[in-house]
N, C-alpha and C positions, 0 to 999 in steps of 0.2 A: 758339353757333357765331359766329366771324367776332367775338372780341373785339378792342380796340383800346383803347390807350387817345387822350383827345384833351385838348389840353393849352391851354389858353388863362389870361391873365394868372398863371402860376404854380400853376393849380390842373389837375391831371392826374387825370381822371377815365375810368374802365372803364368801355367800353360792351361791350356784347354782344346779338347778336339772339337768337330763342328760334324753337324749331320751331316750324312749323306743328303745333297739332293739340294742344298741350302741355295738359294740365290746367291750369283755374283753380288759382293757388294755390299753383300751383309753388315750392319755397323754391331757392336757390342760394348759395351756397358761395365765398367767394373767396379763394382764397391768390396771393401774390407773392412773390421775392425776387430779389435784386442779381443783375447777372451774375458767375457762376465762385460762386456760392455752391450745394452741394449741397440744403440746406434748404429746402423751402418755409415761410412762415409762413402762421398764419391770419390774417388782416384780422377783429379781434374785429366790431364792428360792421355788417362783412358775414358774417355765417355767418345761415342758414336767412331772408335777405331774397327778397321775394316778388320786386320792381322789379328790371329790368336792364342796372342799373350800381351804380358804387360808387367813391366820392372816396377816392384812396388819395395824398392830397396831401400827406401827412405824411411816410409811409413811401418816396416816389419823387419828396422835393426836394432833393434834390442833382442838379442838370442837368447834370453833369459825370458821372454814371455811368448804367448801362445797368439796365434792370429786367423782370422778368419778373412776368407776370400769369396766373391762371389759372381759370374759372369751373366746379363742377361741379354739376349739376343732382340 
């Protein structure tokens, strides 16, 4: 819940809080893409991460375009 991403020197990383109550151990899921693109991608090195975030500093440097994010548990 309540992802965002925060963006400091160039490096734009995904946060997200987690429920109360959630199992140890939890994996999560991250896809993103561009705005007006129907596609999500997966974020290979975020797929089945326990920790909640993920540097998608690659995938959303171009500061000149809009980007979507998305976390599934």
């Amino acid at each position: 819940k309540r992802a965002a991403f925060s963006s400091t020197n160039f490096e734009n990383i995904l946060t997200w809080e987690t429920e109360a109550g959630i199992p140890p151990g939890t994996a999560f899921d991250v896809q993103y893409k561009q705005y007006g693109e129907k596609i999500w991608l997966n974020k290979r090195e975020c797929q089945g991460i326990t920790q909640p975030f993920c540097n998608l500093s690659r995938e959303t440097e171009n500061f000149m375009e809009h980007y979507y994010a998305r976390v599934r548990a």
